[in-house]
N, C-alpha and C positions, 0 to 999 in steps of 0.2 A: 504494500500500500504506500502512498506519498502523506507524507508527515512532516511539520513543519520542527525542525532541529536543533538546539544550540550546540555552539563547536567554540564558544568564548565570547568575552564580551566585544559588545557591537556585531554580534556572526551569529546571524540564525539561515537557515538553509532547508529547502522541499526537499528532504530524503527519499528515495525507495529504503523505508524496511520492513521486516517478519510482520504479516498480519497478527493481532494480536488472537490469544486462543484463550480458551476455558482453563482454567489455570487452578479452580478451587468451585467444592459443588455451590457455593456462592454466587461465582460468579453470571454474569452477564456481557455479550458483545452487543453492540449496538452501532450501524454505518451512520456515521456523523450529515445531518442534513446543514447544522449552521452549529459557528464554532464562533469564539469574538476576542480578541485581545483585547486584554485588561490592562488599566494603568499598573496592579503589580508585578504583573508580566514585565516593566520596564527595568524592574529590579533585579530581574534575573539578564536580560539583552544589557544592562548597564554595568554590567560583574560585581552588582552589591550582595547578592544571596549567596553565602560558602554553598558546597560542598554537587556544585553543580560539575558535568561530565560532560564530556564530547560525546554529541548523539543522542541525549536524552529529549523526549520530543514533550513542545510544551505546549498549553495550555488546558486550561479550566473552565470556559465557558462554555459546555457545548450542551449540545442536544440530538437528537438521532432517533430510529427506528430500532426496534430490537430483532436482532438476528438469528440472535442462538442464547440460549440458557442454560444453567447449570444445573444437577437433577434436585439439590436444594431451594432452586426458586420456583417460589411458589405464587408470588403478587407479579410478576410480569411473563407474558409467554410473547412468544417470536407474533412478530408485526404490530405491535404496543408501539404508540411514539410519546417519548419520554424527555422528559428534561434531567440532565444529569448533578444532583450537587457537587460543589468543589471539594467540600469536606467528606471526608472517608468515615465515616461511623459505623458502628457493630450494632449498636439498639441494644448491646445489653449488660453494659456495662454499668457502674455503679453514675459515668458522668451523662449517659445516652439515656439512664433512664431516669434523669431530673432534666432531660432536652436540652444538656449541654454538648450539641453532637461534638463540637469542633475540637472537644477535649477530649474526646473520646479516649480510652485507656488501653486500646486495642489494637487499630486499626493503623499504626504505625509501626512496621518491624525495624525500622533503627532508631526506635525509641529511645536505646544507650547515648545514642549519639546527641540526639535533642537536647538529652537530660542532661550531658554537660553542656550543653550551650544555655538551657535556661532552667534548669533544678529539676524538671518533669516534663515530658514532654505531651504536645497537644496530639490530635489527631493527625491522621495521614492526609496530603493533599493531593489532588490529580497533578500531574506535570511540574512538581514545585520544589524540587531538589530533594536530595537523598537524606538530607536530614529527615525531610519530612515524608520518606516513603522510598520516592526513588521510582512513585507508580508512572507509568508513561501518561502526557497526556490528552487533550481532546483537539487537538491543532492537528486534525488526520484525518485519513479516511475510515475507519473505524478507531473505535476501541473497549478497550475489558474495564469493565466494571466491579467492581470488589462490593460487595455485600448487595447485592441489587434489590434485596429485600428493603432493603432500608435506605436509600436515596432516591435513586431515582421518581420523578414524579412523571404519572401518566397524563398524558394532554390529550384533550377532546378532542374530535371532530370539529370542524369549524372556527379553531385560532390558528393563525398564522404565525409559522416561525420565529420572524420578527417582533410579535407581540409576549412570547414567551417564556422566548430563550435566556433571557435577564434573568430569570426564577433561577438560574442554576450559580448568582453571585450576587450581581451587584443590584439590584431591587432589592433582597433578602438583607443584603450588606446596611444598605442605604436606612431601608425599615428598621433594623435592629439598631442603626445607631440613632435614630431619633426616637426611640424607645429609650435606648442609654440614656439620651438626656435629660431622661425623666421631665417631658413638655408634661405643664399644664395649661390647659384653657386660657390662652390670651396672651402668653410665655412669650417673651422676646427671643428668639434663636439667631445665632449668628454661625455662619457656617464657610472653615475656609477651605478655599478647593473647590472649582467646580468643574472638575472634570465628570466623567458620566456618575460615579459614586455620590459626588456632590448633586447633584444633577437628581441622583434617587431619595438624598437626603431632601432637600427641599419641599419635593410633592412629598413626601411621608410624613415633612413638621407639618406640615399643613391639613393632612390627613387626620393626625393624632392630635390637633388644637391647635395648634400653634396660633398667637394673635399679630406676628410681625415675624419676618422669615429674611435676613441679610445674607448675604452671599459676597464672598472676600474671593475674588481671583483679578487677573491682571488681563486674560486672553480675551481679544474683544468677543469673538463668538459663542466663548464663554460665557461671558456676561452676558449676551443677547439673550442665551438659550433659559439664564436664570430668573430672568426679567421675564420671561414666557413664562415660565412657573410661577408668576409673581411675586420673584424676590425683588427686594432694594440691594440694590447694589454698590460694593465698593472694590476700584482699583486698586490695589497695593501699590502702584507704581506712580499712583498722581495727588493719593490722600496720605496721610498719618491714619492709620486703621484705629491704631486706641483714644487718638485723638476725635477721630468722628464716630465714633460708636459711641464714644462718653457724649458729644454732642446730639447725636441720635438719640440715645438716652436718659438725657436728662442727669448724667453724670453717675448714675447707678450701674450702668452697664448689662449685656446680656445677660439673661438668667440662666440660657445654655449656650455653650460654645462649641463648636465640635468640629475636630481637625480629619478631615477628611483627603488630606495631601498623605502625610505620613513623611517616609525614608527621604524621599527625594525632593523637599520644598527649596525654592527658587526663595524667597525670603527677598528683601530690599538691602541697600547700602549700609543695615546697620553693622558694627561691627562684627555681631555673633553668625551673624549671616556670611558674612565675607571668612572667620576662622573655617564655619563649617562646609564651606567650598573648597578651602586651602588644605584643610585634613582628607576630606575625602579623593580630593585629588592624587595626593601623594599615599593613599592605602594608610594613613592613622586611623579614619573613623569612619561606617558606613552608612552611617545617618544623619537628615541636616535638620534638625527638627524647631526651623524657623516656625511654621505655622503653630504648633506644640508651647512654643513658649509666649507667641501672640496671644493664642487662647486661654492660658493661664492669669495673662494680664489683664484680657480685658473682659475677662468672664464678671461680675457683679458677685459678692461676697454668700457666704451661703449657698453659689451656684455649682452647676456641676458640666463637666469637659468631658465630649464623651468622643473616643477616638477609635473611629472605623478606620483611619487611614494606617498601611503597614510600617512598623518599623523591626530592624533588623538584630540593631544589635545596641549598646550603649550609647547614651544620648549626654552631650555636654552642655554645660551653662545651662542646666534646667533653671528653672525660679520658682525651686520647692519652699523657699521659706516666703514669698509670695500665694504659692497655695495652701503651704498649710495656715499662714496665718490668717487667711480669704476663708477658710473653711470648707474647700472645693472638696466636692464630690469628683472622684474618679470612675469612669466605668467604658469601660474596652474590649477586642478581642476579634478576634477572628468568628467569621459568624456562623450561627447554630442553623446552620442553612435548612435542613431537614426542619426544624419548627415551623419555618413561614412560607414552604412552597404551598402547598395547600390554601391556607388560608388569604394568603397574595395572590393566588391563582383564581380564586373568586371574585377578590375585586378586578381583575380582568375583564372575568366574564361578565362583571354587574356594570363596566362600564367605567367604574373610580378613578381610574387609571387607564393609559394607553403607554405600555414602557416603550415603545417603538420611534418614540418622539427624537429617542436621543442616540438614533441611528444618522451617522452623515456618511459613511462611505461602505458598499456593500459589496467584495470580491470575490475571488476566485482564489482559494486555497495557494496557488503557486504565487500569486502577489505577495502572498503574507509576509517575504523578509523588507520588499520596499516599505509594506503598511506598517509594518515597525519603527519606520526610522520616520515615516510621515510623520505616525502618533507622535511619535517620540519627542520629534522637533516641532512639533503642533504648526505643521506647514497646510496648507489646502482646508483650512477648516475644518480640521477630524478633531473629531471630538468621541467618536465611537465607531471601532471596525467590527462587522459580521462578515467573517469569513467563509465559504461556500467552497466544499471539499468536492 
């Protein structure tokens, strides 16, 4: 099959290799109909993720037909079209069965490895480095599914790819983190990054209460897209952010903040910004987590910061004794994808939502290394690639 490959940073490549096969009576194959790169896809094309390999084929957004099954599945049989979660869950572990899939305690076999990298390690992820599995992933023309009883979500008759396909990340992502923020009714939300993540954050404050919705990026289509979702908007590159959001606010400042950039923030001229460019450049540190320490600042006291966006590994010049002395709530994490396919998949159908908004370029699987460096350099107005295997 052709699959889309990393071989180093800046070098991903359409491989021929080994179709993938039933591997455990678990599993599930399924031919990919629509696959998408993801902004944290950029972390792996930009050599900030350890323990990636020449050949390992990536990505996490896909969805497909099911082809073949293992003699343990029992919820999917061949010609089922499915959307696939990023996160790898078992369902029956002590974290799967309080809905914490992404923790799952399972469904990662180099657990060891994780577990020096962060005390324990979370769940397995599709295409997302050997720390985290090592599983091949949906940037192809097929592939295996590991526990397909418990991910995969089956989709009706009458939605379209493009309406659905987000159910396997970033809608889920988006949802959970304006959950994090703990929005109530009328809640000021201030949200940086509006890449597509940011993009789901927005319609979900909105969804869940929210009574004022700000949106902090710098790209102008960006900000068009947010302004469509009826955000107020601020450029980081023409405002003072904590400067206008205390002005926005009457000096109080957001009640929720939520950093939805993560690892790789572009930040402004301030100094901490320019160190975390300077380190990362030279391999010292592989996070810049300018947006991270904005949100800390200009969260409102008692407030809470809630960060869907990825980071990697240790973060410098936090401004913890800013939050702790503010009182901020923290709340984060890679998302419990398996909770809100379901649930998200109705507002679909009921209409609440149309996720297909924040599609701008839609290819042919062998594009995928150019559609990298597009995204990547945010050239041609992509804001969202759907890949077509």
């Amino acid at each position: 099959m052709r699959a889309l490959c990393w071989h180093g940073k800046g070098d991903v490549r359409v491989d021929t290799v080994p179709d993938p096969t039933i591997e455990k009576p678990g599993d599930a194959i399924i031919k990919i109909t629509s696959t998408c790169i993801c902004g944290s896809d950029l972390h792996l094309y930009d050599g900030y993720m350890p323990t990636m390999e020449a050949g390992d084929v990536l990505g996490h957004e896909p969805m497909g037909v099911v082809v073949e099954v293992g003699k343990d599945v029992r919820k999917l049989k061949k010609g089922d079209r499915v959307v696939v979660p990023f996160t790898l869950s078992c369902g029956e572990c002590w974290y799967c069965k309080r809905g914490e899939f992404s923790l799952c305690d399972t469904s990662n076999p180099n657990a060891e490895v994780a577990r020096k990298a962060m005390g324990q390690s979370p769940a397995g992820l599709l295409g997302y480095s050997h720390m985290l599995g090592g599983f091949p992933g949906g940037q192809a023309e097929y592939l295996r599914v590991p526990y397909a009883d418990i991910g995969p979500q089956v989709i009706p008759d009458g939605l379209p790819d493009e309406q659905v396909v987000f159910l396997s990340d970033i809608f889920p992502t988006g949802y959970m983190a304006a959950e994090n923020a703990q929005i109530q009714k009328g809640d000021t939300v201030a949200i940086w990054g509006c890449g597509p993540v940011g993009q789901f954050v927005i319609r979900s404050a909105w969804l869940l209460g929210a009574g004022r919705v700000i949106a902090i990026d710098t790209v102008p289509e960006r900000l068009e897209m947010a302004r469509q979702g009826k955000a107020e908007t601020i450029d980081f590159m023409e405002k003072d952010v904590y400067e206008t959001l205390m002005e926005m606010t009457k000096g109080k400042g957001p009640d929720s903040c939520i950093d939805a950039v993560g690892a790789e923030a572009h930040g402004t001229g301030s100094i901490g910004a320019m160190v975390d460019k300077a380190k990362a450049a030279v391999g010292l540190a592989t996070d810049r987590p300018a947006a991270l320490r904005d949100a800390i600042m200009c969260c409102r006291k008692g407030g809470t910061v809630s960060i869907p966006g990825v980071y990697i590994g240790f973060l410098d010049k936090l401004p913890m004794g800013a939050a702790m002395n503010k009182g901020l709530t923290f709340k984060m994490g890679q998302t419990h994808t398996q909770r809100y396919t379901k649930p998200l998949l109705e507002k679909i159908q009921s209409g609440a939502i149309d996720p297909s908004f924040v599609i701008t370029h839609e290819v042919p699987l062998e594009k995928a290394p150019e559609m990298y460096k597009t995204f990547r350099d945010k050239q041609d107005n992509c804001i969202k690639v759907v890949l077509k295997p």
